[in-house]
N, C-alpha and C positions, 0 to 999 in steps of 0.2 A: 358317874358319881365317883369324886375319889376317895380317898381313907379320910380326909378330913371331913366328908358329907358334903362336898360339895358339888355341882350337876352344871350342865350346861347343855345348852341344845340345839344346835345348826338347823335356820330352815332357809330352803331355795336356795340353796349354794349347789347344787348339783342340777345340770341340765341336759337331757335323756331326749333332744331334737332331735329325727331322723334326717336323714341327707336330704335335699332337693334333687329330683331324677330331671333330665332333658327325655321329652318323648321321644327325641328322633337320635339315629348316631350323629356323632360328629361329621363333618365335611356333608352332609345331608343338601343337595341340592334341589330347586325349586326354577322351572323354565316360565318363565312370562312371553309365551306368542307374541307375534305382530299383531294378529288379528285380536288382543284382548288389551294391546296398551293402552287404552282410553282411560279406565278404570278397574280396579280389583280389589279384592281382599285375598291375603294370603293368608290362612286358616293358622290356629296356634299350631292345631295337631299334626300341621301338613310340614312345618320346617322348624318354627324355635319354641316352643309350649314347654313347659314344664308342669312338673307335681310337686303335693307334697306333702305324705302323708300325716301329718299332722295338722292339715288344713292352715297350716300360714299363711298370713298373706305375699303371696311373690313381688317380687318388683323386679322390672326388664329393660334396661337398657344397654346400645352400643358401649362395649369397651374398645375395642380394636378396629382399624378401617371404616368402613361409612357401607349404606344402604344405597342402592341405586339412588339416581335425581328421581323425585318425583315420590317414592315410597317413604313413609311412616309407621315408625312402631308405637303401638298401641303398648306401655309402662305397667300398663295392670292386665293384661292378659296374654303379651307376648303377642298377638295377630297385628300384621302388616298389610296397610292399606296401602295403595297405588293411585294414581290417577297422571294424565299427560305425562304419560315416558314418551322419551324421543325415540324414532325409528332408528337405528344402528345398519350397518352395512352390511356387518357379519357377528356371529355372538358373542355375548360381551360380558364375561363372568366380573361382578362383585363379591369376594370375600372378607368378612365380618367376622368379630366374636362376637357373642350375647353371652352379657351378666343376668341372672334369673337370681334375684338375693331376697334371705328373710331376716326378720330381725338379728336369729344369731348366726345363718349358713350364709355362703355366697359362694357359686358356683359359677362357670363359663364353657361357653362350647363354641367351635368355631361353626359356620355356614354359608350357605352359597346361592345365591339367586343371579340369574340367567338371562340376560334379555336377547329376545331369538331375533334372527334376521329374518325377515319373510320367507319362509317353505313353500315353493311354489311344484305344483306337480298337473304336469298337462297330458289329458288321455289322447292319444292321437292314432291308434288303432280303430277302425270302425265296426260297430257292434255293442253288443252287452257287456259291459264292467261295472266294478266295482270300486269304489272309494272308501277308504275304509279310517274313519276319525280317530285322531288320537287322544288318547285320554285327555283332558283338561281343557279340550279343544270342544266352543259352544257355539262358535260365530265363526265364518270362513266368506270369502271373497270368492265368487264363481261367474265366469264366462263361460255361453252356452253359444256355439255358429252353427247352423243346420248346414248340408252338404248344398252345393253350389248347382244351379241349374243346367243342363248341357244346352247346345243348339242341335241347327240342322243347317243342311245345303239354301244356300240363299234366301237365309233365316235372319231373326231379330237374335241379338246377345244373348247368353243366360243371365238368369238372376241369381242375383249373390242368397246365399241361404238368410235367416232372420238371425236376428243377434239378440241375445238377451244378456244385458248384467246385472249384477245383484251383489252392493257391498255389504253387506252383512246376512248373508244367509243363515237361518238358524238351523245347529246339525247337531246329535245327542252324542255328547264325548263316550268313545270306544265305541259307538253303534257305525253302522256302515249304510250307505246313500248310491242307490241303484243310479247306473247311467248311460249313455247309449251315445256313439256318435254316431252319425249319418252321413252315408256314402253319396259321392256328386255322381248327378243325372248325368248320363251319356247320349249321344245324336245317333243317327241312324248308321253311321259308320261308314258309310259310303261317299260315292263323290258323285252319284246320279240326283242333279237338281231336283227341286219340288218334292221330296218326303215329307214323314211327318214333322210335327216339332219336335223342338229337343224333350227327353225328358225330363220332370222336376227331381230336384236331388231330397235326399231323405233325413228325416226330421234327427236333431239330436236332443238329448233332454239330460235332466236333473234331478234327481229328485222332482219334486213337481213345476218342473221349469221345463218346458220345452222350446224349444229353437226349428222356426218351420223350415223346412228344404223349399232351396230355393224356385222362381217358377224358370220352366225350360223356353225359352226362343222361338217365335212364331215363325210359321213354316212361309214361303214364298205366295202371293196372295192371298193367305191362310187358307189355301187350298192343299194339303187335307187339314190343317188345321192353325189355329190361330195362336199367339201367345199364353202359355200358361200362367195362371196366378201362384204365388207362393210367397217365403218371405218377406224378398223381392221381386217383384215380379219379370218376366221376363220379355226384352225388347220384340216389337210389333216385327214383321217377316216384311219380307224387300215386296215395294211396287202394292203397298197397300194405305190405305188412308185412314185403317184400324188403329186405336189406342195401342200401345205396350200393356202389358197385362198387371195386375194393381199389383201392387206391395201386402202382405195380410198380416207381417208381423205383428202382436201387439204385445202390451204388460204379461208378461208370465211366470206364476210363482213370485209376487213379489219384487219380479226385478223389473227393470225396466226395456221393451223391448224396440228394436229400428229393423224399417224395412221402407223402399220405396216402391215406386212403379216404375215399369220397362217406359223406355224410350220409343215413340210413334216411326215411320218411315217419311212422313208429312204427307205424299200423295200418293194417287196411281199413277203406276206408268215412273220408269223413270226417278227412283229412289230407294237409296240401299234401306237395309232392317234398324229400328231402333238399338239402343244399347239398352245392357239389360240394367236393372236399377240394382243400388246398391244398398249398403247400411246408412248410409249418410247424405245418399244424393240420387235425385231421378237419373234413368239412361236418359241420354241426349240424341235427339231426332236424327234419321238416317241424312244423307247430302243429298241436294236434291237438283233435278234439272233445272228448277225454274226457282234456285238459289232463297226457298220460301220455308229456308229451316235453320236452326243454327249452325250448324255442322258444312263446312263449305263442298261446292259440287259434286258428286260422286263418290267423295269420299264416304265410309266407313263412320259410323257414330259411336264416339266414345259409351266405353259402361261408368257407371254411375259410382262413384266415390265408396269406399267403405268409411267407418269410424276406426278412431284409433281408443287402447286403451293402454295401462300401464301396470295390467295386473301381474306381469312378467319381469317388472323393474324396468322395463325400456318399454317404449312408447310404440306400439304397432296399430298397423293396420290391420282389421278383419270385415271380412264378407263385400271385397268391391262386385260391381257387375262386370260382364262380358260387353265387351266390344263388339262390333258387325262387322260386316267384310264389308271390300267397296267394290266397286265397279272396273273396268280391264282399266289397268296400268294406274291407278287412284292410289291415293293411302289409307290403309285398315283404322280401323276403329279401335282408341287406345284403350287398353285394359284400364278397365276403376282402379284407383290405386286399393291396396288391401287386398289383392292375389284374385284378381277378374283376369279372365283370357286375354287374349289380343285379338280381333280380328284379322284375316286374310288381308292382305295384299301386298304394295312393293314393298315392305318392309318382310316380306318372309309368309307362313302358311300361318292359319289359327293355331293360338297355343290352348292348352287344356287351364281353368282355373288352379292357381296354386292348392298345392294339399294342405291339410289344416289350417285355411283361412275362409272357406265357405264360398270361395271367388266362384264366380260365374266362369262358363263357357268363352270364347271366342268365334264368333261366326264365319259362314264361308260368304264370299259374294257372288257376283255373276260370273257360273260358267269356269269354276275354279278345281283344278287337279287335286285336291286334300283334302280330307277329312276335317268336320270340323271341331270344334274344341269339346273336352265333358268338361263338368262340371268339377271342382276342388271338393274333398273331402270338407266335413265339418271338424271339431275340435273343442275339448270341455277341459278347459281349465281352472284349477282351483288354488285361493292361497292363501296361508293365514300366518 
């Protein structure tokens, strides 16, 4: 009021809005695995959310740079969805600002989302370990090979361990998944003909996955004993008309599991040892006098294929079978591709199955100076 009596009175001219807060600091980054590019939500509270204590309503969009291909922000809550990102080579930082504005503030922070290259980490010591998940990590990629079967002295191949895969295993982020590999069967170690058979190599596992150790190489007219069964099983023993011993791999935990049967000798008298079977393919029949196999005369029978996979970024082979030996002056029996031994002969002595590939043995043939092949280590790999 002034001296004249007269008054006047301002109202809503004055506005007492608190600030808009970002939950997270600036440069706040946010990693998207390989193993979850499919689809996602990126939470508000985990990278660009805001407050505000006045209960405004926020509005959120890109001011600066761009969101990965594939990702969308959600305008009214600041959370970013995902779906089909591309796999990347190596990791691949996008940096953005976010606007978080209300009717009268407006505010910006910068941030950072991540797209990872596949993390690949393979246990290849044999024994009891440990895997241990990274946070935010719910689904992972796991290969399981049990240990490779060994032989014996004028035996059938060994068999390649069982293989299990499994693309989406579910695993509790920050928890940790028991695991085991399996050490390959070894042969009698000698070079005095007609011992036992090789023995089977040892299971490895997963969480609840396991990988059967492979079966071990029947001994010389399965006298003292015959071809073992295992994931693959292991090639039939020289101068017998006995099967190779079956394949027992199957589904486990979910994933999906391969194993075949060993390879027969075809007759008595006169026919080297099966090959031992692999992940991907049966052993192939020893050579035989009366040319009543596929494997030609004398010669030594290939082991049986392994499978390939690519959960390494390149394409391998795992769990082939063992080869057999062949007969005086003949050709050995070729290693399953995917780390199976070799069998004895002119090309040189049994080789032992590759290590962390679950390969089979190499057998010896008739009447041969060296020891014959053990069995390959198994190996559990995981990636996401």
């Amino acid at each position: 009021t002034n001296g004249s009596g007269l008054s006047a009175e301002l109202q809503s001219a004055i506005s007492a809005d608190q600030a808009v807060v970002f939950t997270n600091a600036a440069d706040t980054n946010y990693d998207i695995f390989d193993a979850l590019r499919s689809s996602g939500t990126i939470a508000a509270a985990d990278l660009c959310g805001a407050t505000d204590a006045d209960s405004d309503t926020i509005t959120y969009s890109v001011s600066v740079g761009s969101l990965p291909t594939g990702c969308t922000l959600n305008t009214s809550t600041g959370a970013i969805t995902y779906s089909s990102i591309s796999a990347v080579g190596s990791d691949t930082v996008s940096t953005f600002t976010i606007q978080a504005a209300t009717t009268d503030l407006t505010i910006t922070r910068q941030f950072t989302i991540t797209v990872k290259a596949p993390v690949v980490q393979s246990f290849t010591s044999t024994g009891a370990q440990t895997f241990s998940v990274p946070s935010g990590i719910s689904t992972i990629s796991v290969l399981v090979a049990g240990g490779g079967g060994g032989t014996t002295n004028r035996g059938g191949g060994g068999g390649a361990g069982g293989l299990v895969i499994h693309s989406t295993y579910p695993v509790t982020p920050g928890g940790t998944v028991p695991l085991s590999v399996g050490a390959g069967g070894n042969g009698p170690g000698g070079t005095t003909p007609d011992q036992a058979p090789g023995n089977s190599g040892q299971n490895s596992s997963f969480g609840n996955i396991t990988a059967q150790g492979g079966g071990g190489g029947g001994a010389h007219r399965n006298s003292p004993g015959s071809a073992r069964s295992g994931g693959s099983g292991g090639g039939g023993g020289r101068d017998i008309t006995g099967a190779g011993a079956s394949g027992t791999q199957g589904p486990s935990g979910g994933g999906t599991g391969y194993g075949n049967p060993g390879g027969t000798a075809t007759q008595l008298g006169g026919a080297n040892g099966g090959g031992g079977g692999g992940a991907g393919a049966t052993g192939l029949q020893g050579g035989a006098s009366g040319m009543s196999s596929n494997t030609p005369m004398y010669n030594g029978a290939p082991g049986g294929a392994g499978r390939t996979s690519s959960i390494t970024g390149t394409s391998t082979y795992y769990c082939g079978g063992g080869g057999s030996g062949m007969d005086t002056s003949q050709l050995n029996g070729q290693s399953g591709q995917g780390g199976g031994g070799r069998g004895n002969g002119t090309q040189g002595n049994a080789t032992d199955g590759t290590a962390n590939t679950g390969g089979g043995g190499g057998s010896n043939g008739d009447g041969t100076p060296s020891r014959p092949g053990n069995g390959g280590s198994g190996v559990v790999i995981v990636s996401y």
